[in-house]
C-alpha positions, 0 to 999 in steps of 0.5 A: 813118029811111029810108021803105022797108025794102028795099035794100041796106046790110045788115050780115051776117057774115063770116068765122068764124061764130058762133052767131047766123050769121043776124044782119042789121043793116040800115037803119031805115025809118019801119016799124021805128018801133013796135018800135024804141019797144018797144026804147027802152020795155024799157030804163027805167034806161038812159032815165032815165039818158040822157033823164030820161024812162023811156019814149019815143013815135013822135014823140020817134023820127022827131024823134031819128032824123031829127037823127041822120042830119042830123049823118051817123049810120047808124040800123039794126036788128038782126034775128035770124035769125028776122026779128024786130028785137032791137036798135038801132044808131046809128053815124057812120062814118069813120076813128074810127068813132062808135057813139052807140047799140046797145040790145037789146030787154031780153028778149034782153040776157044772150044773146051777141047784143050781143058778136055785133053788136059783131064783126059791127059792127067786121068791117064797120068794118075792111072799110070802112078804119075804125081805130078805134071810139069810144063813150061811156058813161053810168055810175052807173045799174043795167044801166049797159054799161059793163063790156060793152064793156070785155069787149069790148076797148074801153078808156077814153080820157077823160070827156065831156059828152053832151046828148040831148034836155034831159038832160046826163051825164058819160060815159066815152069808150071806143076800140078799136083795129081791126086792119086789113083790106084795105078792101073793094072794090067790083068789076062783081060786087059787093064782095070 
């Protein structure tokens, strides 16, 4: 995690708006900890399925985050409007874009906000000259995701093996295709 919370980095929509208009999704800093863990912790079955474990403590975190971002992925939140943290999101960027993890707290699953996080994730990707998404996903479990990002337009490319702390599982690779987008340009006024 990044020790502080401020700065900059934060996703926010653009274009067309949709009806969680004030969604940020920003760096994760050491004080997201306790509620990232409250995140993990509501998600028993996807735990199990991907850790052989149905909960997870601040330790097991830092060490996880710091491993992820040691390899070049982007650990971040998702807030809501109200400023209240909703999710997670671990990416690598690049011209395939790896997303390793977006987890919504259980109590906001079903509500649209991971479709909104989605468009709001792959905006940014097109902006950043990104050509494609890949992700990963572990089948065969209750609330398995799967069906979510195939609704979403991602379509499988194959099987994989993922290790995540001492656990192996077969997962579906999925990739979109992104239209393109004129990357983004940074100019003495900031971005266009």
């Amino acid at each position: 995690y990044k020790r502080q919370a401020q700065g900059g980095g934060a996703l926010r929509p653009v274009g067309g708006g949709h009806a969680m208009s004030g969604l940020i999704l920003r760096p994760a800093c050491e004080q997201d900890t306790a509620r990232i863990m409250e995140i993990y912790n509501s998600n028993p079955a996807f735990l199990t399925a991907h850790l052989g474990r149905k909960s997870v403590d601040a330790a097991f975190l830092l060490q996880d985050h710091a491993a992820a971002e040691n390899a070049g992925f982007l650990c971040c939140v998702l807030e809501t409007d109200g400023g209240r943290i909703a999710g997670v999101m671990d990416y690598r960027p690049g011209r395939t874009a790896y997303l390793s993890l977006l987890m919504l707290d259980k109590a906001h699953q079903g509500q649209g906000l991971g479709t909104a996080c989605c468009r709001l994730f792959e905006e940014r990707m097109r902006r950043e000259g990104c050509e494609a998404v890949r992700i990963d996903v572990v089948g065969g479990y209750d609330g398995c995701a799967l069906g979510f990002w195939q609704a979403q337009g991602y379509r499988p490319k194959g099987e994989t093996d993922l290790v995540w702390g001492a656990k192996r599982s077969r997962a579906s690779i999925l990739i979109k295709r992104l239209a393109s987008a004129e990357p983004e340009r940074r100019t003495p006024y900031g971005s266009v």
